[in-house]
N, C-alpha and C positions, 0 to 999 in steps of 0.2 A: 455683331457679325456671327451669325450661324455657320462655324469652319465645318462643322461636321455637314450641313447639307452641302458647302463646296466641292466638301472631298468623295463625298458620294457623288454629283454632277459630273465629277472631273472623272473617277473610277468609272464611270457610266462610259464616259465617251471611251477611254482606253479600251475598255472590253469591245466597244463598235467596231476601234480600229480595229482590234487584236480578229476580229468576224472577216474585216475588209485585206488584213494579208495572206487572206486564204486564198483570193483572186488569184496574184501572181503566181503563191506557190502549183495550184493548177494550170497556170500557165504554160510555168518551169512543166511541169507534169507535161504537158501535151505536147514540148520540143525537146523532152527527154533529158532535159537540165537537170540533174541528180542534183549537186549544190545549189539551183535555185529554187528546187522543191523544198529538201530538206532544209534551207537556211531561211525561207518566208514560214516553216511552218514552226521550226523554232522560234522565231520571231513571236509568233500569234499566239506561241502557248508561254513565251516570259509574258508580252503587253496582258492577257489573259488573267496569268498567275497574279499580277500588280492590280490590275483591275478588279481583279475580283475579289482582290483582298481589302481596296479601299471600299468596294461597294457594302461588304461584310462587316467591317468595322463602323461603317458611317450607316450602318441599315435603321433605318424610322424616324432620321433628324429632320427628314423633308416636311413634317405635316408637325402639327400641332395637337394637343391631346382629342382637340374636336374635327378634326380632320381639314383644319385650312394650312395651306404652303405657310411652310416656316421658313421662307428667302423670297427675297423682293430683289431692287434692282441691283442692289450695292452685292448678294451674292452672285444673285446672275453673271454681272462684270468682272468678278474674282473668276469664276467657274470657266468664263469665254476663255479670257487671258490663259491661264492654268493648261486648257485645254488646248489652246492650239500650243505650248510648250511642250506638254505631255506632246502630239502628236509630233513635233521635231523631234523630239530623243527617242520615242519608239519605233517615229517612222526608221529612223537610222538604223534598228536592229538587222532589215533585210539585206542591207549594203554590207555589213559588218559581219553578218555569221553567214551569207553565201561567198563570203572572202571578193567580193566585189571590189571594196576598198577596204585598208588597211588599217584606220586609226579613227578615234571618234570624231578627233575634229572635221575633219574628211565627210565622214558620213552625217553628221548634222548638218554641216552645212549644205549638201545634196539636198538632204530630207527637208532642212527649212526653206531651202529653194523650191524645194515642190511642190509644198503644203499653200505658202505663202503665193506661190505663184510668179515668182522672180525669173526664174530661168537659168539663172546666172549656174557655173557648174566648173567642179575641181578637174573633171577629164579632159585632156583634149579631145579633137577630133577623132583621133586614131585605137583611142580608149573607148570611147562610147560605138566605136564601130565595132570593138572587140569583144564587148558586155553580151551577156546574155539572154536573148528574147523576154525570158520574162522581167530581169532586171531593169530593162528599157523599159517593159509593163509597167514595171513599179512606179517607176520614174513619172510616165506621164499619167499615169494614173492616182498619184497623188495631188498633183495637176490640178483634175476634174476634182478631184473632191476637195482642195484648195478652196476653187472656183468657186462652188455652191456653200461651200461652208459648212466643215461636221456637224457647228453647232443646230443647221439647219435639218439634218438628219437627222441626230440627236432627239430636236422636236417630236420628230413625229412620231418617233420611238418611244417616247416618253413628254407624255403631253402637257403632264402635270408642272415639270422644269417652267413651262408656259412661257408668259410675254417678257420676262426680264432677260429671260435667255436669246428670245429672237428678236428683241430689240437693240441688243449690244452686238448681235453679230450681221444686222444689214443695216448698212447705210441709206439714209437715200430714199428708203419707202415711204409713201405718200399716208397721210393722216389718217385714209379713208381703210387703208389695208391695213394700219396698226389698230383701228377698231374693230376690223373682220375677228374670227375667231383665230386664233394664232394657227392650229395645226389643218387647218381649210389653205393661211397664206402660203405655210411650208409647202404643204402639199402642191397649192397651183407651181409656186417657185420649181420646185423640183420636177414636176413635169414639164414646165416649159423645157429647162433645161435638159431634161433626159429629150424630149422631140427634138430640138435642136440639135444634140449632140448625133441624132439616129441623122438627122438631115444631110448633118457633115460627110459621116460616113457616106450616103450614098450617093453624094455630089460627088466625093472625090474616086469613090469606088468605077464613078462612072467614065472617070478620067484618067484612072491608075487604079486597075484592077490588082490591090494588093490587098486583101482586109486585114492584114498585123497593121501595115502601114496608115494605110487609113484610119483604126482607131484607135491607132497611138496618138494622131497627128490631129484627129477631131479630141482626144480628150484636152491634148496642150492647147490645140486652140479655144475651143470653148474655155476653158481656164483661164486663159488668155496667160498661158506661164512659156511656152518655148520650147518644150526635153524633146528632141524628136531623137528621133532612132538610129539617125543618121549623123555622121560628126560633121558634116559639111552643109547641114540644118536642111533647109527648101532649096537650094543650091544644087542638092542629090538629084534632083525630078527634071529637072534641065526641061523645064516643061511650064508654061505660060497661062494655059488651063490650070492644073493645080495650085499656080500662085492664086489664080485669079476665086478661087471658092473658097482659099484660105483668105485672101484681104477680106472677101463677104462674111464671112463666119466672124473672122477677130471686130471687123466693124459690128457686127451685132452683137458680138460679147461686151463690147463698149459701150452699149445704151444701157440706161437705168431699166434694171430687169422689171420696175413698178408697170411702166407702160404695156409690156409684154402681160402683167398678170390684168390689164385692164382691159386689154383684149380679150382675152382669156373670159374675163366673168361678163365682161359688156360688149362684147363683138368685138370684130376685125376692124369694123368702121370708126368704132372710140379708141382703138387701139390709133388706127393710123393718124386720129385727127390727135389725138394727144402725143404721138411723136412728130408732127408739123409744127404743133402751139408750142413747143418746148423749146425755151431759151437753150436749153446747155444743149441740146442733140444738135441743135441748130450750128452753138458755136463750136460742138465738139467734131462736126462733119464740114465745119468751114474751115477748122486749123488742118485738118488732114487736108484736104482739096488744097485751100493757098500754100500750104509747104509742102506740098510735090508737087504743085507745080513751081515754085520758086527756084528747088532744088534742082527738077528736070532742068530748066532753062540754066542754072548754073552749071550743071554735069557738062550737058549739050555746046556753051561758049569754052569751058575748060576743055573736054574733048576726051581727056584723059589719056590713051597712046593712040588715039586717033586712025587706029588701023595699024601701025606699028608693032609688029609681034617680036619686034628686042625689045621692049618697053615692058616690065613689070608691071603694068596698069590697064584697069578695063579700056574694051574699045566702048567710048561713048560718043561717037562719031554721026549716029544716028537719034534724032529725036525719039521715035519709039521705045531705043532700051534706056534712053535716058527716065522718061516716063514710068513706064515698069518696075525699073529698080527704086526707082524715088518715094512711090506710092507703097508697095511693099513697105519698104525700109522705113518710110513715115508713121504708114498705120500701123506696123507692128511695132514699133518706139510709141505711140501716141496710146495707144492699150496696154503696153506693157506687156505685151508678147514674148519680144525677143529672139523671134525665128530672122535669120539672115538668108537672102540670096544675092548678097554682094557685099565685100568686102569694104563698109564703110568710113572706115577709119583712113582708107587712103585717098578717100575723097575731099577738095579744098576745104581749110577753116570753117568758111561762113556755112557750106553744108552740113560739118558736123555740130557747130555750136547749132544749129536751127533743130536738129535732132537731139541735142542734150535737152537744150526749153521743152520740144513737144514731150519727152520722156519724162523730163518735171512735171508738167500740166497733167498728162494722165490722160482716162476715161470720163466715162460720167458715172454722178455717184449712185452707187446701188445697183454697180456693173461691175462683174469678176476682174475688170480692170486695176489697176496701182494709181500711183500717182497724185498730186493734189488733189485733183478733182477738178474736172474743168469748170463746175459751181462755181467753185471758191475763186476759182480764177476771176470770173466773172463780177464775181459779187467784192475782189477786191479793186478791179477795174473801174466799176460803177461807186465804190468808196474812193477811191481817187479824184475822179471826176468831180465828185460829191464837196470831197474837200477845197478845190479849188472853187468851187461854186462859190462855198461861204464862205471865201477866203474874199472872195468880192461883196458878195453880200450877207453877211452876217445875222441878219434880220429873218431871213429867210428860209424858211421850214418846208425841204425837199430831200426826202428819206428814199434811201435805196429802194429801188423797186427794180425786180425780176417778173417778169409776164405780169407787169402790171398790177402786182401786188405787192405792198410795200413789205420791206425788209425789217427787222425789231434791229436796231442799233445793238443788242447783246449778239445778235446773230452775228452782228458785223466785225465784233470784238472779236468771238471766237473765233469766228475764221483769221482775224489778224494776229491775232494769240498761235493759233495753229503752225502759220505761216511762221512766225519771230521764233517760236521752237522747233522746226522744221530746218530751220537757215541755222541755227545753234546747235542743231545735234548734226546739221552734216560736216558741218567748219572742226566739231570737236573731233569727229570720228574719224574724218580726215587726216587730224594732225596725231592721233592714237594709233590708228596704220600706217603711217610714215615712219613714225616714233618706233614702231616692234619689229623695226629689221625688214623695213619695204624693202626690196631688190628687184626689178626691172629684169625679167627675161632678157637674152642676144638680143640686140636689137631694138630695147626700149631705152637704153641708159638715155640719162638724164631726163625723163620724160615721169619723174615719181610721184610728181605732185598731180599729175594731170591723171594718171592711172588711178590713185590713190580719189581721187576727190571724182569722179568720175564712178568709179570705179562702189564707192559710197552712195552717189545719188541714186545709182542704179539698182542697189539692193534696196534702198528706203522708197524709192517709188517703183519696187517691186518691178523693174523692167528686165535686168539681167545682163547686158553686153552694156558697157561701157568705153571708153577709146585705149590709146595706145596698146597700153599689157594687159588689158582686161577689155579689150573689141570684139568684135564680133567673130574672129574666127580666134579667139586665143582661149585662155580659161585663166581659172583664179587657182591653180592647184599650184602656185607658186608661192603663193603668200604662208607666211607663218601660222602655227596655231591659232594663238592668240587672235589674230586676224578674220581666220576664216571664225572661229566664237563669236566675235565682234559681229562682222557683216551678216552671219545667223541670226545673231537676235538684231540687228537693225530692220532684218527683213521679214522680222514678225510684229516691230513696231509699226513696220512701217501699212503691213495688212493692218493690224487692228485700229491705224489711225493713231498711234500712241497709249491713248484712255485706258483701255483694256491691259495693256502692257506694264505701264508705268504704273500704275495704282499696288501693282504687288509688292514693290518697294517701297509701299511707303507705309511706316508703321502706324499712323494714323487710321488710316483706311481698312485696319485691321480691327482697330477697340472699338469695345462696345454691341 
């Protein structure tokens, strides 16, 4: 293991960040935030000082005496992991020296909320309406770069890091793109992305003439992370147009961004036939469609106050807002968004468990999305099946196949691997935040376990709003230290897929 090429990788990205909270601090600048000028630009020159001193100490371990890379894939995977760490603790610096929040746990957990794309957040409503323009910048702006992946910046900036770098930080890319030239794939990714994100803004521009708002609200979505500007999320806009270009934006942050670069280098017309042939778009635009409407048709029989305005409950009286809210509320749970414009925690049982699963299953992979993946979903569906087969016929040689190409039985493993440590790290982390002094805001008592385990799926599948005391219109700024530590690093396990994560602890993975 080459530490020294990691620590210059890692020093790399930090000095990037330390370049990227110069953003806000002009932001601060241009709405006349003295504290958020001055506390992003302190921020940029500590990540700066740190960066640049790992780049200086670790200067010429990258190459060999003949000039070939001295790190392959095993530092690449140190370096990712590393790196999005580094970015939770620095990103924290801007929250913490603009006196936005108060204590580190506070501010890491914001920052790994942003980075990672969670959503999830220690303010309430009444707090995040009270933050700073450009502090809000910050927020969703960490979001977007979440989204696309520093590491994927990084690339381009430094080309030499190469394919161990950009294969550890996108999932999901197709064989044909990991043979292209590594910093041509950056490159397309991140243009797509940047057009997409100009798209956002000028849909919604054109429906809410507000440009803060607007591309605060195109970066969280593109992100597919949730920080809006607003403490009462998409609920603020009380406007059905603007729902309706944010469900189309987060549905498009949800496709495997492979097919978008396939477009990209071989037309519109291979783009559009490879997003029709695609098993997982297929199944990941049938779970959103079947569970709202599932849901509508439950909201719509339930009623909820039915027109009754003594009734603390939506009126869903009407098939149409039953619709609206559902689809919302689904696809932004099913991407791992997180924006709310309906209080769904007070909606029946069978609504919210239907919205816990799609917040499990996720995106598709090699999409700014969270979540398992609806892949995996897939491919442990068709292992299921698979199994009962031979359970009849034992004889019988019929391997998982997705778009009709068969699946390697090791692929089948890991994804069941994934899954078995997946169900174990949420069970554990569970009964670890219960254990550190859970308490249940007014209003939640006795509801600990279901906040707490809810409350955990949602940072590890990078979704963000969970039920009871941790729903969509509450916050996590109740829970202890330790707590909010915990659900921080669950929510960078849960971006990196674990791999990247967990390797740093192990002292194995170090010798040699």
């Amino acid at each position: 293991m080459n530490t020294r090429a990691v620590g210059w990788l890692t020093g790399c990205v930090v000095l990037l960040l330390a370049a990227f909270m110069l953003v806000p601090a002009l932001v601060g600048a241009w709405y006349r935030e003295r504290a958020v000028f001055e506390g992003c630009l302190m921020a940029a020159v500590t990540s700066a000082l740190v960066g640049g001193a790992l780049v200086l100490v670790c200067r010429g371990s990258t190459v060999t005496k003949e000039g070939r890379p001295d790190y392959f894939r095993r530092e690449g995977l140190a370096a990712v992991g590393l790196a999005w760490l580094a970015a939770a603790i620095f990103g924290a610096l801007p929250f913490l020296y603009s006196s936005a929040m108060g204590s580190f746990p506070d501010a890491f957990f914001e920052s790994a909320s942003g980075f990672t794309t969670t959503g999830s957040s220690i303010l309430t409503g009444a707090e995040i309406d009270a933050l700073p323009r450009g502090i809000n910048f910050w927020r969703a702006f960490t979001h977007w770069l979440g989204g696309i992946g520093i590491i994927i910046v990084f690339v381009l900036l430094f080309p030499a890091g190469g394919r161990s770098l950009f294969r550890s930080e996108v999932s999901g890319i197709s064989r044909e793109a990991a043979r292209t030239r590594v910093r041509d794939s950056a490159f397309g990714l991140l243009r797509i992305y940047v057009v997409l994100t100009a798209l956002h803004v000028g849909a919604m521009y054109a429906v809410y003439p507000d440009l803060y708002d607007c591309v605060v609200h195109a970066m969280s979505s593109l992100g597919t992370g949730g920080f809006s500007s607003h403490g009462s999320s998409i609920a603020y806009f009380l406007s059905w147009k603007v729902e309706l270009v944010i469900v189309f934006f987060m549905l498009a942050a949800g496709v495997n961004f492979d097919i978008y670069d396939l477009a990209q280098r071989k037309g519109l017309r291979a783009g559009l036939k490879a997003l029709a042939s695609s098993v997982e778009v297929r199944v990941y635009l049938g779970i959103v469609a079947v569970a709202s409407l599932v849901i509508a048709l439950m909201l719509w029989f339930w009623g909820g106050s039915n027109g009754d305005t003594g009734q603390n409950l939506p009126d869903y009286s009407r098939f149409v807002t039953c619709v609206r809210d559902s689809l919302f509320s689904v696809t932004s749970l099913q991407t791992s968004t997180g924006y709310a414009t309906a209080n769904f925690d007070q909606w029946p049982d069978a609504c919210r468990a239907i919205l816990v699963v799609v917040s499990a299953i996720g995106a598709c992979a090699g999409s700014t999305g969270g979540g398992l993946k609806v892949i995996r979903v897939v491919i442990l569906w068709k292992a299921m099946l698979q199994s009962f087969t031979r359970f009849a016929r034992p004889r019988a040689i019929q391997p998982v196949r997705i778009g009709g190409e068969a699946i390697d039985d090791g692929v089948v493993f890991g994804v069941l691997s994934f899954l078995a440590l997946w169900v174990v790290v949420v069970a554990l982390s569970t009964i670890v935040v219960v254990a550190t002094g859970f308490t249940s805001p007014h209003g939640f008592d006795g509801q600990h376990i279901l906040s707490a385990a809810t409350g955990v799926v949602a940072c590890i599948s990078n979704t963000g709003p969970g039920l009871a005391a941790v729903g969509p219109y509450e916050c996590y700024g109740f829970l202890p230290p330790t707590s909010k530590l915990l659900l921080g690093f669950l929510m960078l396990l849960g971006r990196l897929e674990f791999a990247a994560m967990v390797v740093l602890f192990m002292p194995r993975f170090w010798r040699g």
